[in-house]
N, C-alpha and C positions, 0 to 999 in steps of 0.2 A: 452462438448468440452473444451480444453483447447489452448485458443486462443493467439498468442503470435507476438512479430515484433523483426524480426531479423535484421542482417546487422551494417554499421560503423552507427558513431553516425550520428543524421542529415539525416542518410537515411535508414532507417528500412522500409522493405517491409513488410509485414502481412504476419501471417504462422497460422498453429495449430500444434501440438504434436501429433503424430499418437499413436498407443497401443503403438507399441515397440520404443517408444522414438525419433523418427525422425522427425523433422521438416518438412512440408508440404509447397511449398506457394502454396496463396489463391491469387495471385494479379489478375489473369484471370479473378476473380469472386468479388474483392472485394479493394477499392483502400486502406484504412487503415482501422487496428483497432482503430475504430472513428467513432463520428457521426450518422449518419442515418444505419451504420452496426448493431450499438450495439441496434436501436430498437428490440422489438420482430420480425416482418417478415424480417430484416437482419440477426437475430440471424438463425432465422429459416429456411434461405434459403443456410447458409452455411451450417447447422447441416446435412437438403439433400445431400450433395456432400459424395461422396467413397472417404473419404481419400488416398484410396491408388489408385486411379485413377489423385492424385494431382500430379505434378510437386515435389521430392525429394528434398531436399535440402543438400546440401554435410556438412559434419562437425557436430561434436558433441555440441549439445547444452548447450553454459555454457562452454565449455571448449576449442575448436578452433572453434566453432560459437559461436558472440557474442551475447545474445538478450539487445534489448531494453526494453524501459519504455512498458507495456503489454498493455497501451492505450496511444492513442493519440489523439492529437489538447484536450487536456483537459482545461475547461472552466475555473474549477472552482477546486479547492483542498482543503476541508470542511475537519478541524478534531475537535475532541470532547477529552475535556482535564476532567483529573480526573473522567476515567469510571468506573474504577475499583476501589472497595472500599478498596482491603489490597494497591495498589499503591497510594491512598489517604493520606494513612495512613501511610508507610513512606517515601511519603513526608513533614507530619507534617499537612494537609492540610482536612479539614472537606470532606464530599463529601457530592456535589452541591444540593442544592434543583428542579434543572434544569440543564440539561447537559450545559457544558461551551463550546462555539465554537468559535474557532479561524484558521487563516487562514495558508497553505502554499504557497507563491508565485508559480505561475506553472514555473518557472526558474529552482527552486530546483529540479526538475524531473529529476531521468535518470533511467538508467538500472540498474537491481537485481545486479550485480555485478562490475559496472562500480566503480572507487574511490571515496571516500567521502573524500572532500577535511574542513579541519578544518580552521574558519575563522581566517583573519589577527586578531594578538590579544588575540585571547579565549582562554581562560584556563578549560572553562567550557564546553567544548562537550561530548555530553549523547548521549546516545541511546535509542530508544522505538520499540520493534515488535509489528506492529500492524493490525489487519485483515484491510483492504481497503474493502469498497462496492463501483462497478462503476456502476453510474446511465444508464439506458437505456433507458426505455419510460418516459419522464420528467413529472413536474409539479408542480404545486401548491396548498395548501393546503390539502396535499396527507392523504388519511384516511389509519388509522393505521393497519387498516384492509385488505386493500389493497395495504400496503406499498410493500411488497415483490413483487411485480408483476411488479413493476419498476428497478428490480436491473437487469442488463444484465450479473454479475459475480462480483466473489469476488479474491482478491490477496492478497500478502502478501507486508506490508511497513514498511519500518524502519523509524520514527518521530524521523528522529536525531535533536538535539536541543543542543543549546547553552545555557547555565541555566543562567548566568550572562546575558546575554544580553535579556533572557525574560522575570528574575525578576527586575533587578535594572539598568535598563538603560533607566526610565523614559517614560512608553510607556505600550503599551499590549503585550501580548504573540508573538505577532509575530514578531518582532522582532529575537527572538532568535530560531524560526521555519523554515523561508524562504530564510535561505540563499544558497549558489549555491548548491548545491550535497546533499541538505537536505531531499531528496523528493523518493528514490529507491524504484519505484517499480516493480512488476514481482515477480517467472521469469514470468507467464501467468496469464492468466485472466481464471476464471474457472468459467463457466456457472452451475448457481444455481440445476443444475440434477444432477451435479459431485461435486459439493462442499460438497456434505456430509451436517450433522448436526451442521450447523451453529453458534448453543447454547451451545457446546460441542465438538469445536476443539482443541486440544491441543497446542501449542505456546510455543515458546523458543528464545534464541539468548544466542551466547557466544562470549567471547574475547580473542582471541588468544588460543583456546579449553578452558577456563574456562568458564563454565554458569554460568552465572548470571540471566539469566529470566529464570522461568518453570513454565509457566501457561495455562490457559484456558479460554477462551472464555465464560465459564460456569460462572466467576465472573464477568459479566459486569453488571454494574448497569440497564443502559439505554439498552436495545438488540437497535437489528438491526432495526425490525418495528417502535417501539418506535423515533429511531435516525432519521430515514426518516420524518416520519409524522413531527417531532418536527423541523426540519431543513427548509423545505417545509414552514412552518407561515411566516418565515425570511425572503426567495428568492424563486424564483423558480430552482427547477431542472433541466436539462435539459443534452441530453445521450454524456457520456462521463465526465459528475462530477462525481469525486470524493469523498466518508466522510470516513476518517479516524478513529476507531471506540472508540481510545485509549488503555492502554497498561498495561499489569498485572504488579506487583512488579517486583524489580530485578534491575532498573535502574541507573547506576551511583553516582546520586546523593542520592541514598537512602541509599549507602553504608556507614560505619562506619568504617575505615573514607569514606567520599567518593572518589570515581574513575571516573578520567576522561580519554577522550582521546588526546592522546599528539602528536600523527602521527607517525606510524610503526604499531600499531594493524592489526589483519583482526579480522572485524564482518564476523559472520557465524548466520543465521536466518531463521527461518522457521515455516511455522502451517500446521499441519495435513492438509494433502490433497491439499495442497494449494503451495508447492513447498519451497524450500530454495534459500536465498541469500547468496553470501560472498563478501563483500566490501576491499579492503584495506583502508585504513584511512594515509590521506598522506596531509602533510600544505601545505595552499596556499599563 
């Protein structure tokens, strides 16, 4: 399935995407995509329903229907910095003996295409595509062997970031991760039967049609199982978190010189099977 929340901001009803691209609601059956939905016998009891027995939903998705953030009420927004070893590497920076995790405020959230607004200030705004896993069945000290059995889907996110304000402004990473519009994701949430081979998506993003990232999921250091289990010793899980998984080469800052954003861009982003963003990028 590919599970989605449409509507203005603040008020997204729950949908899925049929074969031929139309929006479905689910709200008869399902009050958000959230919470106790995203367990396994949530997931399961939407998957039962004839899509095409669902209520239509008028407008094209993404282009005069809006979607939303593809989950909601999210707890927690877990991302993992420095996964991939060539983006390690330029940005100057060893890769981890342990994955590095740092936070995004859930504020930063919105929709696949909603604007990214560049902080008062920055000169340093980047971009990241990066696969999202949203948790389903929670927990704690999750065996790695069983990690997968807790993900209710995967999406696509852009870990825009502030570089100045997550390196040198006296603090951790977060700082330059959580601020408002830093957090796009969507367009859907795509249940682990449709997401394809998860070790072996392809990923991209451009700016203004220039690519800059063309990668794969193929060079992550830490996979997916791995990232759960090791996340899980910290906190617990719990359905509707987020871990952001990190991001191939290509980034802003890696460029020579580097490239920032200045407000008038559009990001355009996307991974195999997993849908595309386009953001415009505009100061707040």
């Amino acid at each position: 399935m590919k599970l989605l929340r449409y509507g203005p901001k603040g008020q997204e009803r729950p949908g899925l995407l049929d074969d031929e691209g139309r929006v479905r609601d689910l709200s008869a059956h399902v009050a958000d995509i959230a919470g106790p939905a995203l367990l396994p016998a949530g997931l399961a009891k939407l998957a039962a329903l004839d899509p095409a027995a669902l209520p239509h939903v008028a407008g094209t998705p993404q282009q005069d229907l809006r979607l939303g953030p593809c989950v909601g009420a999210v707890g927690k927004f877990i991302c993992i910095g420095l996964n991939y070893a060539d983006h390690a590497a330029e940005s100057g920076l060893q890769v981890p003996p342990e994955p590095v995790i740092f936070n995004k405020w859930t504020s930063a959230i919105v929709g696949p295409d909603d604007d990214v607004e560049i902080p008062r200030g920055s000169e340093k705004t980047d971009w990241e595509v990066e696969l999202a896993v949203v948790i389903g069945k929670g927990g704690r000290y999750i065996d790695e062997a069983d990690a997968l059995s807790h993900v209710a889907g995967y999406c696509v996110a852009n870990d825009v970031s502030e570089r100045d304000y997550q390196m040198n402004r006296a603090g951790t990473w977060d700082k330059g991760k959580g601020c408002d519009t830093f957090g796009p994701l969507g367009p859907w949430l795509v249940t682990p039967d449709e997401a394809g081979d998860i070790d072996a998506l392809k990923m991209w993003l451009e700016v203004d049609g220039r690519r800059f990232q063309n990668g794969s999921t193929a060079t992550m250091v830490y996979n997916v199982p791995f990232l759960i289990h090791y996340v899980s010793q910290f906190m617990s899980l719990q359905p509707g978190d987020v871990i952001s998984t990190g991001t191939p080469p290509g980034v802003g800052m890696g460029q020579k010189p580097p490239v920032y954003l200045k407000g008038g861009e559009v990001m355009r982003l996307g991974i195999e099977g997993l849908g595309v963003q386009t953001q415009k990028v505009v100061r707040a």
